[in-house]
C-alpha positions in Angstrom: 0.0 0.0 0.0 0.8 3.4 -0.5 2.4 5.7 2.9 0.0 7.6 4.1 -2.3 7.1 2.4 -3.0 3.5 3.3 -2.7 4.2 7.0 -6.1 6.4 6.8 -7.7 4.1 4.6 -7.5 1.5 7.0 -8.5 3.4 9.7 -11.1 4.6 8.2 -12.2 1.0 7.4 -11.7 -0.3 11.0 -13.8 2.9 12.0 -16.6 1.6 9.0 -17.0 -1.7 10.0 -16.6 -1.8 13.9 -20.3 -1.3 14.4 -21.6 -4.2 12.4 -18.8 -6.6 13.5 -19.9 -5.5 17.4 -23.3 -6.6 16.2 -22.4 -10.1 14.9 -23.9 -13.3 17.4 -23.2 -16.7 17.1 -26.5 -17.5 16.5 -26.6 -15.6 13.1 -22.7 -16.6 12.1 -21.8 -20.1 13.9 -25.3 -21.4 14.1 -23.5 -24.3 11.6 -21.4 -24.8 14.1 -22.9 -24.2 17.3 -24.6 -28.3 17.3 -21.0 -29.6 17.3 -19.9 -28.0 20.5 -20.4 -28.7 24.2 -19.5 -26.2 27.5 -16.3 -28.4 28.8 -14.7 -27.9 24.8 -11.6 -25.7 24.7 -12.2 -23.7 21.7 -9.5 -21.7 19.4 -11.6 -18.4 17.9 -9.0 -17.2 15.5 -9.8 -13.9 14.4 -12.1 -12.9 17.0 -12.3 -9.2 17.2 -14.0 -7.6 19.5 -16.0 -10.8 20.4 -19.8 -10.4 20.0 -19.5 -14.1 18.5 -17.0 -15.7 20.8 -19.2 -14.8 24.0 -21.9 -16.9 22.2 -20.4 -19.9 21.8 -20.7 -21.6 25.0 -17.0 -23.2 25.5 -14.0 -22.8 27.3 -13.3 -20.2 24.9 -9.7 -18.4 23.6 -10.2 -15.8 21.5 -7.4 -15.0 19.2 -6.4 -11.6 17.1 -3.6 -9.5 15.2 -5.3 -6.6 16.7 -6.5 -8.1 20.2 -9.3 -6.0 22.2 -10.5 -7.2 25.8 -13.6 -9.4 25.9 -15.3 -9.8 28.9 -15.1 -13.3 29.9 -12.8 -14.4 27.6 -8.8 -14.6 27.4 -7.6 -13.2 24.4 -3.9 -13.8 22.9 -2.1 -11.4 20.3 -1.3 -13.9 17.4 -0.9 -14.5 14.1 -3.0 -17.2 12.7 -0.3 -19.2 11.3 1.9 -19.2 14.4 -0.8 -20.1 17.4 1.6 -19.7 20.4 -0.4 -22.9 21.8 1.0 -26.2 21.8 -0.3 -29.1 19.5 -3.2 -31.4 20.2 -4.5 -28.2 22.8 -8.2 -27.6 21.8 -11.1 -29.6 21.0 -12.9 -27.0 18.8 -11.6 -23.9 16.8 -13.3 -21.2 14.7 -12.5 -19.3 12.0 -15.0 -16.3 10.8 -14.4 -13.9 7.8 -10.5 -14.3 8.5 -9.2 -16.7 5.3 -10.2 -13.9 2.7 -7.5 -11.4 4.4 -4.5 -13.9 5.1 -1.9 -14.8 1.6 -2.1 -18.1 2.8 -5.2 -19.5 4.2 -3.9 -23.0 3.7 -1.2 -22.1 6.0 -3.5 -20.9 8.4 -5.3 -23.7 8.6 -2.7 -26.4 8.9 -1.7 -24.5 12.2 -5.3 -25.2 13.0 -5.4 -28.4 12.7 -1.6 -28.5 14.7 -3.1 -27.5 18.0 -6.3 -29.8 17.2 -7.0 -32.7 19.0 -8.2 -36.1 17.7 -11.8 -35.8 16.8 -11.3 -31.8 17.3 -14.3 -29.6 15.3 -13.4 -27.1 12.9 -15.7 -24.9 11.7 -15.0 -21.9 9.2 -17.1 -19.1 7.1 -16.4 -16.9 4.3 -17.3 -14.7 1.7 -16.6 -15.5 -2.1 -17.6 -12.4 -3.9 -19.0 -14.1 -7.4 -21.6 -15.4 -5.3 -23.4 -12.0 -4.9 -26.6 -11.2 -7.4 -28.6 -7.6 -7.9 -30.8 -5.9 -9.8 -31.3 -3.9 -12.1 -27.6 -4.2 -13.2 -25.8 -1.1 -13.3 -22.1 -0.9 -14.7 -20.6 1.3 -12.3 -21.4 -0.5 -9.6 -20.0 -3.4 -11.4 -16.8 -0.9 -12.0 -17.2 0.2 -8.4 -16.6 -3.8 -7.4 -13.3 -4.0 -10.2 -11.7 -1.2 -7.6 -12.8 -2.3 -4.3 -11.2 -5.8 -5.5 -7.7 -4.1 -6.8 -7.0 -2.5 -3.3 -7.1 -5.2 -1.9 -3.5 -6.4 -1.7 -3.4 -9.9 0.0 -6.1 -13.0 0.5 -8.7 -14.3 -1.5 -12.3 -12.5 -2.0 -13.3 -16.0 -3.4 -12.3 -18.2 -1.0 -15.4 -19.4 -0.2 -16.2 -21.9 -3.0 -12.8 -23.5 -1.8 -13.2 -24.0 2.2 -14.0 -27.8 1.6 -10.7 -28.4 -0.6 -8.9 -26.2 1.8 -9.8 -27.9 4.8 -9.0 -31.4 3.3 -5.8 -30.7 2.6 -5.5 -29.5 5.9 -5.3 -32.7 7.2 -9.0 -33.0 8.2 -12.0 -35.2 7.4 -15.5 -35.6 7.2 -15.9 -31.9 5.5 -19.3 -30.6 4.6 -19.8 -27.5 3.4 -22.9 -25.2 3.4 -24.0 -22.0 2.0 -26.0 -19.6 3.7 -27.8 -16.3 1.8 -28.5 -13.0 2.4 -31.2 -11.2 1.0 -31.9 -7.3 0.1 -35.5 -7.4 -0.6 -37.1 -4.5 0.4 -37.3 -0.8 -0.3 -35.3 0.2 2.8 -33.1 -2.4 3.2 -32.3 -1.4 -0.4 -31.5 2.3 0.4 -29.9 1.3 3.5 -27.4 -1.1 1.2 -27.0 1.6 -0.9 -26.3 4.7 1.2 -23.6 2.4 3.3 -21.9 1.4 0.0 -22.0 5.3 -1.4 -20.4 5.8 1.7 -17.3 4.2 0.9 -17.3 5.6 -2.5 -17.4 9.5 -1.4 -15.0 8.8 1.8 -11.9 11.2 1.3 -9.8 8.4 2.9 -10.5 6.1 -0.3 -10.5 8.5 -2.9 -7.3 9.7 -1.7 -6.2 6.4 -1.7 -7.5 5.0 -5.2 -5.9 8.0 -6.6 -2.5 7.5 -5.1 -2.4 4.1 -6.2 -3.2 4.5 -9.8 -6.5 2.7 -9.6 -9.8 5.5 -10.2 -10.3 9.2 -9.9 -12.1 11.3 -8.1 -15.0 11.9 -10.9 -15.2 7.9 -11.2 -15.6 7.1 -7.6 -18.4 9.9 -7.5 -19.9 8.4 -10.0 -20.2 5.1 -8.7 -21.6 6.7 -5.4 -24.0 8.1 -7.8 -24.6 4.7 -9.2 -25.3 2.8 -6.0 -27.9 6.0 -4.8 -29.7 5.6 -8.1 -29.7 1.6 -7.4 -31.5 2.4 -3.7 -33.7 5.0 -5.3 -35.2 1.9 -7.7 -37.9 0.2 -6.7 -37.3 -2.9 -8.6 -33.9 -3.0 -6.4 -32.5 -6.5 -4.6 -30.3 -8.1 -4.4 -28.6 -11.9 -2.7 -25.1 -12.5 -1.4 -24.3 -15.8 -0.6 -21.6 -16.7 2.4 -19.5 -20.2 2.6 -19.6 -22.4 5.9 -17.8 -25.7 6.7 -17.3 -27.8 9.2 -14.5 -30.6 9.7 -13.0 -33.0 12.0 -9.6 -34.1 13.0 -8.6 -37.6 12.5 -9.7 -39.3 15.6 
């Protein structure tokens, strides 16, 4: 990323999303998981955050974060994913939410996973593959708007979803099953709602500033595409479905 610049676009994006991620419950994001666990587990929650889910999860939980924040209830370690500071065969469930789509090497991440796994350990992990994602009416700058978005974006895998059950097998674990879950835009203010919160990032001085310095878009395009995405809230035909990867696995007993 580029100096400055990139140091207020991510802020600016941790300042965006904390809201919604303070939101999240298990019961809406690890409800696939949720049947597989029991209150004596030890559980790994790698990329925990500020912990909304992890409180909800009923375990003998660690939470686990580049970035850790206090949870109430729950210790949390500073750690990168790929170098748990645990030793192996430790837990007896782990969880990884939204976290494989940021990381170069999920495959990495998920080998150390299945390191500090038990026999018989759970592993349960969602994502977001951004193909999977339909709206109408179709509107070519928000389509451009996506090409950006995508390019700034300079490690992980936006698509990662359609391979969690490959990923997970060559892990080293078994009995995968993966499921899809899908989230629907369907009415007139959930439709403006979508698209005054993605406008938003298109008018933010923090992005423009940094699209610009990094070659990508101008300040006239990324208006434009704000101006796309209000027309696209505005229309009462608007909707749209994103669809979000879950998958569950087991350690070799």
């Amino acid at each position: 990323m580029s100096g400055g610049t990139a140091e207020r676009y991510e802020r600016y994006l941790a300042e965006r999303h904390r809201p919604a991620h303070g939101r999240r419950t298990a019961a809406r994001w690890a409800g696939f998981l949720l049947p597989h666990l029991r209150p004596e587990m030890r559980l790994l929650d790698i990329g925990c955050g500020p912990g909304s889910i992890t409180r909800g999860l009923g375990t003998r939980t660690i939470g686990v974060d580049l970035d850790p924040v206090p949870i109430d209830g729950v210790p949390v370690v500073g750690a990168d994913g790929t170098a748990l500071p645990f030793p192996a065969a430790a837990f007896d469930a782990a969880y990884v939410n939204a976290v494989l789509q940021h990381v170069p090497d999920p495959l990495a991440l998920l080998r150390e996973v299945r390191r500090v796994a038990r026999p018989g350990a759970v592993v349960g992990v969602g994502d977001v593959d951004w193909d999977g994602h339909v709206r109408h009416p179709a509107e070519p700058l928000i389509d451009r708007g996506q090409q950006i978005r995508e390019a700034m974006r300079d490690r992980g895998d936006v698509r990662v979803g359609r391979k969690l059950r490959g990923l997970l097998g060559a892990a080293g674990f078994e009995q995968v099953e993966l499921t899809v879950a899908g989230n629907a835009v369907g009415t007139g203010g959930a439709a403006a709602g979508t698209a005054a919160f993605e406008a938003a990032w298109f008018g933010a001085p923090e992005v423009i500033d940094h699209v610009t310095a990094l070659g990508l878009s101008t300040g006239d395009e990324m208006a434009a595409v704000a101006a796309a995405w209000r027309r696209w809230g505005d229309d009462p035909a608007a909707c749209s479905a994103t669809l979000w990867f879950t998958a569950i696995g087991r350690a070799p007993s």
